[in-house]
PDB file of N, CA, C and O in Angstrom, chain B, residues numbered from 101:
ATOM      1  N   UNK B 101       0.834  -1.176   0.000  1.00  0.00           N
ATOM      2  CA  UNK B 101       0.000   0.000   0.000  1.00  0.00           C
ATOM      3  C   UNK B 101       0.881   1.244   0.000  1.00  0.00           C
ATOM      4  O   UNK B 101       1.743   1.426   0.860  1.00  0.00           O
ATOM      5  N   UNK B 102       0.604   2.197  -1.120  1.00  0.00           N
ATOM      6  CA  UNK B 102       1.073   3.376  -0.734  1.00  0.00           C
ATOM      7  C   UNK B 102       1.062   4.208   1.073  1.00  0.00           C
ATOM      8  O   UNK B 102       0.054   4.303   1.773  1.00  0.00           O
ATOM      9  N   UNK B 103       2.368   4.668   1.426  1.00  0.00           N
ATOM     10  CA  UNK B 103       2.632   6.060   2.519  1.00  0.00           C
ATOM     11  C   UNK B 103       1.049   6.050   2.676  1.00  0.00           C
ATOM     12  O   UNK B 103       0.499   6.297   1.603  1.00  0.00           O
ATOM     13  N   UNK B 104       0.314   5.865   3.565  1.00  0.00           N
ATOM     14  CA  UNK B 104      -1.128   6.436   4.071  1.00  0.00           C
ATOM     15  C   UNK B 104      -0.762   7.742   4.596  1.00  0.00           C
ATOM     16  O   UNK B 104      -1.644   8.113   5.371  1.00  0.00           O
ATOM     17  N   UNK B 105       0.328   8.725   4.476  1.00  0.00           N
ATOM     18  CA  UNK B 105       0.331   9.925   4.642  1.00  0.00           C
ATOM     19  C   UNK B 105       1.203  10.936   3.739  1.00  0.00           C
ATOM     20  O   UNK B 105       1.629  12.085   3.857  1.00  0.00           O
ATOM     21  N   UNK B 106       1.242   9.955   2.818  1.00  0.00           N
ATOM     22  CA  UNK B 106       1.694  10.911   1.523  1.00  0.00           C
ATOM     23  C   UNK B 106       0.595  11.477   0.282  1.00  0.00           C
ATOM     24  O   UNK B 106      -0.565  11.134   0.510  1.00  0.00           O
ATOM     25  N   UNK B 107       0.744  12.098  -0.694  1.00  0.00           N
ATOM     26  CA  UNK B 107      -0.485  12.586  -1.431  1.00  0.00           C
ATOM     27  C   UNK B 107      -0.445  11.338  -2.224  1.00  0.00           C
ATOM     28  O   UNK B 107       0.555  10.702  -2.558  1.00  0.00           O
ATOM     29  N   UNK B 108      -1.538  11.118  -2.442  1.00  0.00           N
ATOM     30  CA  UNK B 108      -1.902   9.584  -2.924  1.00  0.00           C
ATOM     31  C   UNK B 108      -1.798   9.402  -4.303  1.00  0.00           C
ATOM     32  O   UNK B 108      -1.408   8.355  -4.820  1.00  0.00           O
ATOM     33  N   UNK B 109      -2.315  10.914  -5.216  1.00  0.00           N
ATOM     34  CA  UNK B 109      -2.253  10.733  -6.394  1.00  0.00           C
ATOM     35  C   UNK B 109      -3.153   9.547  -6.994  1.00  0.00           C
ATOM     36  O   UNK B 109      -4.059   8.875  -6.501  1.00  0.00           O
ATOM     37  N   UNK B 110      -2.341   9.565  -8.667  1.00  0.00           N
ATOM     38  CA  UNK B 110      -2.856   8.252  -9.337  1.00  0.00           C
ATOM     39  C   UNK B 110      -2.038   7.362  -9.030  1.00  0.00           C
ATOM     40  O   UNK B 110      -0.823   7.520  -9.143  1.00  0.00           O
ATOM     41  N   UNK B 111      -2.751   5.987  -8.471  1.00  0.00           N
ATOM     42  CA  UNK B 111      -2.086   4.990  -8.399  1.00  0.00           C
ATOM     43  C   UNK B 111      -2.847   3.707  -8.503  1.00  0.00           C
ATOM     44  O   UNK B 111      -4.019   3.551  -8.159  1.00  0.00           O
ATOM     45  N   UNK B 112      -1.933   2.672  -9.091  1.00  0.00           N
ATOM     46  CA  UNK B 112      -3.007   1.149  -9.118  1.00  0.00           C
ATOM     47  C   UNK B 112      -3.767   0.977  -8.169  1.00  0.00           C
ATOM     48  O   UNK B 112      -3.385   1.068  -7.003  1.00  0.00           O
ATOM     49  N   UNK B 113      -5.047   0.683  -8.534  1.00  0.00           N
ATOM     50  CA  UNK B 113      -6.098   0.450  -7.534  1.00  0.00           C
ATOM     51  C   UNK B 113      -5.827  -0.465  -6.375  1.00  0.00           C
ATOM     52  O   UNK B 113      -6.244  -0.236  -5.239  1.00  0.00           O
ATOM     53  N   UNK B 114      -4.808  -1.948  -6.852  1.00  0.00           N
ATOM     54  CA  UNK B 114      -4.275  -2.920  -5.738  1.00  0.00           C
ATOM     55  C   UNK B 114      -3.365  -2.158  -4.709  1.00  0.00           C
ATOM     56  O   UNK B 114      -3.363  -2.520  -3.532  1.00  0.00           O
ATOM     57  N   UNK B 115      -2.769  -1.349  -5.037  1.00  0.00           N
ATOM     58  CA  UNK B 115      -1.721  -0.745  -4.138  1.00  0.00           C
ATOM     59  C   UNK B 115      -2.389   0.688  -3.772  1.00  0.00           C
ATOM     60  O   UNK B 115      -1.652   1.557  -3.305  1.00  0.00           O
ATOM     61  N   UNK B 116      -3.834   0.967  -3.981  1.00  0.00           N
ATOM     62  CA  UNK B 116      -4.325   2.110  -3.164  1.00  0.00           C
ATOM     63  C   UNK B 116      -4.828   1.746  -1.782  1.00  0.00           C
ATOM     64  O   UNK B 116      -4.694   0.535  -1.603  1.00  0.00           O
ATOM     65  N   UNK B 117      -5.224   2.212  -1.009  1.00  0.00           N
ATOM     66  CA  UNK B 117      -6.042   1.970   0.186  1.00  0.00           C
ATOM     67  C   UNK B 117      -7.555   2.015  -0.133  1.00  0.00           C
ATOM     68  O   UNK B 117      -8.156   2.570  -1.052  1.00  0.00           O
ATOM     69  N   UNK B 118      -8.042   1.170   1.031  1.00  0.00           N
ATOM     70  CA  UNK B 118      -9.430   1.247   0.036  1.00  0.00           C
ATOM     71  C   UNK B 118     -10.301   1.889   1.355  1.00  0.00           C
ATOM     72  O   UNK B 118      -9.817   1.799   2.484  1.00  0.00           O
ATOM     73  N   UNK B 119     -11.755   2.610   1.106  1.00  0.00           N
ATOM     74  CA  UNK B 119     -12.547   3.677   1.213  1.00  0.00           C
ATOM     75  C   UNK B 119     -12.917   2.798   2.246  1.00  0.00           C
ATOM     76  O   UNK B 119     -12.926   1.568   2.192  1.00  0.00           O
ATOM     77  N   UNK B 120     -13.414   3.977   3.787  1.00  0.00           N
ATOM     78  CA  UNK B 120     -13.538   3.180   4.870  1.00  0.00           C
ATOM     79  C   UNK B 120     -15.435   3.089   4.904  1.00  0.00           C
ATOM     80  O   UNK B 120     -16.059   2.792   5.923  1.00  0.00           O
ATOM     81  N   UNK B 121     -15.907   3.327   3.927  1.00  0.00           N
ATOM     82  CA  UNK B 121     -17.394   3.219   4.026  1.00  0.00           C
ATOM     83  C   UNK B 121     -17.965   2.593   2.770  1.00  0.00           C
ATOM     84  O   UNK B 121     -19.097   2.114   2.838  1.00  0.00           O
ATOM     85  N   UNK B 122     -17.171   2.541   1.429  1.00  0.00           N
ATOM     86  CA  UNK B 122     -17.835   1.953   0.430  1.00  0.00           C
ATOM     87  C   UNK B 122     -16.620   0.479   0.022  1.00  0.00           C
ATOM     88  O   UNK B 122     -16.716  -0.480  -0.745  1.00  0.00           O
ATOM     89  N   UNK B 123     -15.536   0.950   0.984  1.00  0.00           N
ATOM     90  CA  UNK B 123     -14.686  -0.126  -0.221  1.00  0.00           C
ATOM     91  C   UNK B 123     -13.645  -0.128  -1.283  1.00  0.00           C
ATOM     92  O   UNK B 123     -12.649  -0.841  -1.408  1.00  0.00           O
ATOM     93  N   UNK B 124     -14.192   1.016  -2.154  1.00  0.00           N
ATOM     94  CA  UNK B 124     -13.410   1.078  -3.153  1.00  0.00           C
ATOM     95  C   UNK B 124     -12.013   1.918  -3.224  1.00  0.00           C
ATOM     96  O   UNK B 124     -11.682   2.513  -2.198  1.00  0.00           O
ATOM     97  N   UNK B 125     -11.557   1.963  -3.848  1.00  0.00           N
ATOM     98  CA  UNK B 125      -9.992   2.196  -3.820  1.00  0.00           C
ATOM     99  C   UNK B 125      -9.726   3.349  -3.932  1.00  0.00           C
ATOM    100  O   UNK B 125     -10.147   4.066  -4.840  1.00  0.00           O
ATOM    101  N   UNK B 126      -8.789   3.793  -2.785  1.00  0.00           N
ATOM    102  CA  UNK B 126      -8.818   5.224  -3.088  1.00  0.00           C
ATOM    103  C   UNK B 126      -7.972   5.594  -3.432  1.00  0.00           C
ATOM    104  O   UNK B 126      -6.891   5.445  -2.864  1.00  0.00           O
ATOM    105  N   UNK B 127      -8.178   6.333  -4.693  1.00  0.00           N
ATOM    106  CA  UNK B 127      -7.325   6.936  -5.922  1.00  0.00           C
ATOM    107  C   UNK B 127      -7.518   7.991  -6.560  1.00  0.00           C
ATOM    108  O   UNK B 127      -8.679   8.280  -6.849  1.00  0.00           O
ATOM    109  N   UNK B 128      -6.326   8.940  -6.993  1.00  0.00           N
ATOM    110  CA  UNK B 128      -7.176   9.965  -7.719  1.00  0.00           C
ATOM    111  C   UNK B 128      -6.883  11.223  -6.778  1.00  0.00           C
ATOM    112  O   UNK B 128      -6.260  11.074  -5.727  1.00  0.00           O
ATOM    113  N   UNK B 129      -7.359  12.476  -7.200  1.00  0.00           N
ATOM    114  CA  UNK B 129      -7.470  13.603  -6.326  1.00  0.00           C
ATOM    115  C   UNK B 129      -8.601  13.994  -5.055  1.00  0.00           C
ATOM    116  O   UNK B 129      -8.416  14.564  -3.979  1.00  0.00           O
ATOM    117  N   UNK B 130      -9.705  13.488  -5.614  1.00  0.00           N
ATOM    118  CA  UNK B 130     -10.870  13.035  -4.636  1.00  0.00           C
ATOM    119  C   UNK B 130     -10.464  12.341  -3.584  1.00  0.00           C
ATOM    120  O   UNK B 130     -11.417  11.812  -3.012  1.00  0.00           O
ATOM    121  N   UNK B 131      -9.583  12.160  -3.166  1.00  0.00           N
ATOM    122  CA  UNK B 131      -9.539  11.508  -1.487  1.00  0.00           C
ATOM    123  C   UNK B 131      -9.671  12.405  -0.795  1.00  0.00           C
ATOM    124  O   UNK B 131      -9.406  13.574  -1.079  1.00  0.00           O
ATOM    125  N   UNK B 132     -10.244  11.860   0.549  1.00  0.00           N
ATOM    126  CA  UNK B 132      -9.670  12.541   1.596  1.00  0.00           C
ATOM    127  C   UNK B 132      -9.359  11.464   3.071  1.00  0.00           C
ATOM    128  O   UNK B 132      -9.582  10.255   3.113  1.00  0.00           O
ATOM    129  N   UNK B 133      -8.912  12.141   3.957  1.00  0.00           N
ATOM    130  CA  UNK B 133      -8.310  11.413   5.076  1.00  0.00           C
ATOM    131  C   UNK B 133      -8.424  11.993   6.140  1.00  0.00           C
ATOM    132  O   UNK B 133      -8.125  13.177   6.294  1.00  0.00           O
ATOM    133  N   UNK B 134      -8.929  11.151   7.143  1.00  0.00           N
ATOM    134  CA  UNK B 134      -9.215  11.781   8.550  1.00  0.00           C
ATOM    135  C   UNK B 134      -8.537  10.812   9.332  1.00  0.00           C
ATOM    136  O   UNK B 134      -8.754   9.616   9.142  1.00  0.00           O
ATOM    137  N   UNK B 135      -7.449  11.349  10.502  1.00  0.00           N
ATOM    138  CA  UNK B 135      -6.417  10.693  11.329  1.00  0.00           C
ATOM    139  C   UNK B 135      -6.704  11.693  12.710  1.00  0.00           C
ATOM    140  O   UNK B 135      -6.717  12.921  12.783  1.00  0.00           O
ATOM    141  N   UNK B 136      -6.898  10.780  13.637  1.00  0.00           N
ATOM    142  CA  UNK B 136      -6.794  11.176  15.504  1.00  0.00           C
ATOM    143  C   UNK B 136      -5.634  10.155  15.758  1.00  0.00           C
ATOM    144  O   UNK B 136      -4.995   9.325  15.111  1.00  0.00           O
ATOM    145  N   UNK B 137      -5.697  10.699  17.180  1.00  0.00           N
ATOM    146  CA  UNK B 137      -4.793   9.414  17.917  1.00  0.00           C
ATOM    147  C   UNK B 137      -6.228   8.997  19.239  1.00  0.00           C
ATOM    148  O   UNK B 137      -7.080   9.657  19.833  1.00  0.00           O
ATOM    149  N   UNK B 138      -5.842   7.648  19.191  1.00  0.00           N
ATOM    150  CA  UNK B 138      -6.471   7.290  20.240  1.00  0.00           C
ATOM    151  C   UNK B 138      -5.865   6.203  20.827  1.00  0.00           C
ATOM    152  O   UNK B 138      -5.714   5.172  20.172  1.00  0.00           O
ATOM    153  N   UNK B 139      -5.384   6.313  22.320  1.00  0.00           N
ATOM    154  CA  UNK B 139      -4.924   5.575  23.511  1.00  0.00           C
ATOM    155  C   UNK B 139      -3.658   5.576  22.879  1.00  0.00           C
ATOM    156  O   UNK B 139      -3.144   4.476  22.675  1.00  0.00           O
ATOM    157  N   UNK B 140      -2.949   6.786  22.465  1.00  0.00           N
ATOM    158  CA  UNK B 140      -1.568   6.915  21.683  1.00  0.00           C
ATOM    159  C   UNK B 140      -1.202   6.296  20.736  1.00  0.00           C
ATOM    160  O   UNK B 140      -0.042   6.016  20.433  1.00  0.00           O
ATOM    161  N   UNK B 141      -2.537   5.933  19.984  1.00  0.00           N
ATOM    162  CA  UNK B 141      -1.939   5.314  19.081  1.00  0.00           C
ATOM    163  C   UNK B 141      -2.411   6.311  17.353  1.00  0.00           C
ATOM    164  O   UNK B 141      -3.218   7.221  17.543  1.00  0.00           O
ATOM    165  N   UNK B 142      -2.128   6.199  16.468  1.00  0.00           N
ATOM    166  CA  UNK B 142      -2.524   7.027  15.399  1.00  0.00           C
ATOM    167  C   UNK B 142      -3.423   6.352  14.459  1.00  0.00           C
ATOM    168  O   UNK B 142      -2.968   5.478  13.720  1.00  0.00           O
ATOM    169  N   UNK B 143      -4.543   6.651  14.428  1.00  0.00           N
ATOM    170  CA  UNK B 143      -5.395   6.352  13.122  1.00  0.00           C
ATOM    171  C   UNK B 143      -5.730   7.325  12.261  1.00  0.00           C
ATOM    172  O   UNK B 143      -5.651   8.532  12.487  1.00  0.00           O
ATOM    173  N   UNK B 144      -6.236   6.630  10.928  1.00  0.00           N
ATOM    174  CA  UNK B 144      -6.930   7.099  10.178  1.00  0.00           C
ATOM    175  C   UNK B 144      -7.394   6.113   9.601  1.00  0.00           C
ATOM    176  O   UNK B 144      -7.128   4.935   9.840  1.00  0.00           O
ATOM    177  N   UNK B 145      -8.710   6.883   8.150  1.00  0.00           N
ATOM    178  CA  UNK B 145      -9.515   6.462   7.995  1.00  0.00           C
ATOM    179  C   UNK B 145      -9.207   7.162   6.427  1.00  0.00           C
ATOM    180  O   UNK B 145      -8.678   8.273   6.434  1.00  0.00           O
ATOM    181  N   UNK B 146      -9.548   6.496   5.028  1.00  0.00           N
ATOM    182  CA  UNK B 146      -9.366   6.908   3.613  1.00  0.00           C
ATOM    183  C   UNK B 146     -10.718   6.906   3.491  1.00  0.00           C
ATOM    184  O   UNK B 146     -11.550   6.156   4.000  1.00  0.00           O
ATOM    185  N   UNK B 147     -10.883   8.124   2.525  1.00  0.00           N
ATOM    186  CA  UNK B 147     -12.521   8.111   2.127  1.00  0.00           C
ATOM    187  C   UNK B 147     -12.131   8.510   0.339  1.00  0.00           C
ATOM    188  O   UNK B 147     -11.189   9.147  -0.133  1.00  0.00           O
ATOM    189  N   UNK B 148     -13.145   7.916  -0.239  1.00  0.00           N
ATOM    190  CA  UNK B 148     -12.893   8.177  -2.255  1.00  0.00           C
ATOM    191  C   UNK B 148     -13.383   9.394  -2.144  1.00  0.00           C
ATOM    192  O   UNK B 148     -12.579  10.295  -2.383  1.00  0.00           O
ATOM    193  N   UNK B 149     -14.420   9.689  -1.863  1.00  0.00           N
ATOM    194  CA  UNK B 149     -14.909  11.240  -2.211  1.00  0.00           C
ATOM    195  C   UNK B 149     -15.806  11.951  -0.886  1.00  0.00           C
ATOM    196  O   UNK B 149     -16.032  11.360   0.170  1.00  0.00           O
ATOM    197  N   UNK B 150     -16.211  13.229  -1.187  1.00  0.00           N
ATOM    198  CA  UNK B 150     -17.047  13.751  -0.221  1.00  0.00           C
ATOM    199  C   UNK B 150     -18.333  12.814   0.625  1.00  0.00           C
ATOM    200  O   UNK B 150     -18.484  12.606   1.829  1.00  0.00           O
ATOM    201  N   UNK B 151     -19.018  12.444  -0.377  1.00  0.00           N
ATOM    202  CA  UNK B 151     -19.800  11.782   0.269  1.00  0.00           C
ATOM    203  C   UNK B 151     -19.473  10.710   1.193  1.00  0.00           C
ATOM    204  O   UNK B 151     -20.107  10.852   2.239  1.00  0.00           O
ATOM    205  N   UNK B 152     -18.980  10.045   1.194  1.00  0.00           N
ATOM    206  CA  UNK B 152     -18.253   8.815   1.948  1.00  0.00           C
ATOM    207  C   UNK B 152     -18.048   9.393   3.223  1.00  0.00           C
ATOM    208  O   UNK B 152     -18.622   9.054   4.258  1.00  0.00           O
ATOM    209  N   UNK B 153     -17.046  10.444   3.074  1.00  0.00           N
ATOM    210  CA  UNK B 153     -16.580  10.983   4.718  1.00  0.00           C
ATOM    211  C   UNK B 153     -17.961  11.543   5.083  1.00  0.00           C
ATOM    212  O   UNK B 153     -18.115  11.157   6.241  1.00  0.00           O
ATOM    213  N   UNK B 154     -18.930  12.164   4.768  1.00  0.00           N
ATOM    214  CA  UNK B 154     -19.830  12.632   5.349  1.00  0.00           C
ATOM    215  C   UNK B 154     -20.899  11.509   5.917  1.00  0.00           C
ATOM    216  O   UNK B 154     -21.470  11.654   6.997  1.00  0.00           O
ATOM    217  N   UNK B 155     -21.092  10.397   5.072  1.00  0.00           N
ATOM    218  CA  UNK B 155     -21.342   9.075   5.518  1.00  0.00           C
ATOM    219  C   UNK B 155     -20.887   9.113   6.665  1.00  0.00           C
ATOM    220  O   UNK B 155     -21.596   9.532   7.580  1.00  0.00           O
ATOM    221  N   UNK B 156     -19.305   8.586   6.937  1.00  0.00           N
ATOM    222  CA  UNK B 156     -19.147   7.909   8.290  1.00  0.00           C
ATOM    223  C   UNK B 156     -18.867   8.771   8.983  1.00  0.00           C
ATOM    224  O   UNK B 156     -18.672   8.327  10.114  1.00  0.00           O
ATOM    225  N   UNK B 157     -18.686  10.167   8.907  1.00  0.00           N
ATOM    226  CA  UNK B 157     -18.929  11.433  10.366  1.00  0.00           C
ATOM    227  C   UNK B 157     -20.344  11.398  10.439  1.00  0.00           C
ATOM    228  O   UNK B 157     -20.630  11.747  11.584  1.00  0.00           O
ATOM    229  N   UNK B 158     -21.339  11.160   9.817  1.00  0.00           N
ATOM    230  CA  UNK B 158     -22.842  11.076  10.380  1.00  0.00           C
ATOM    231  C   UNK B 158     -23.384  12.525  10.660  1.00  0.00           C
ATOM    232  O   UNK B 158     -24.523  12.684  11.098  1.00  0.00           O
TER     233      UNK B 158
END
């Protein structure tokens, strides 16, 4: 998988990360990414487009 904190760009769909609400691969300029830390540890979450992240922020 591509740096999950580098700009993602175009890249093969197998080696993208895939969308934390539909699945699909996230690629392209349309990403976006939402990262906290929780219990010190660092997450995030890849979304393909707007809708998706607005999906799983609710």
């Amino acid at each position: 998988m591509v740096d999950p904190t580098s700009d993602i760009g175009d890249v093969d769909p197998e080696d993208a990360p895939a969308c934390a609400v539909c699945g699909a691969a996230v690629t392209g300029d349309e990403h976006r990414v939402r990262s906290w830390v929780e219990d010190g540890n660092v997450e995030h979450r890849h979304f393909c487009d707007d809708d998706c992240l607005e999906e799983w922020d609710g």
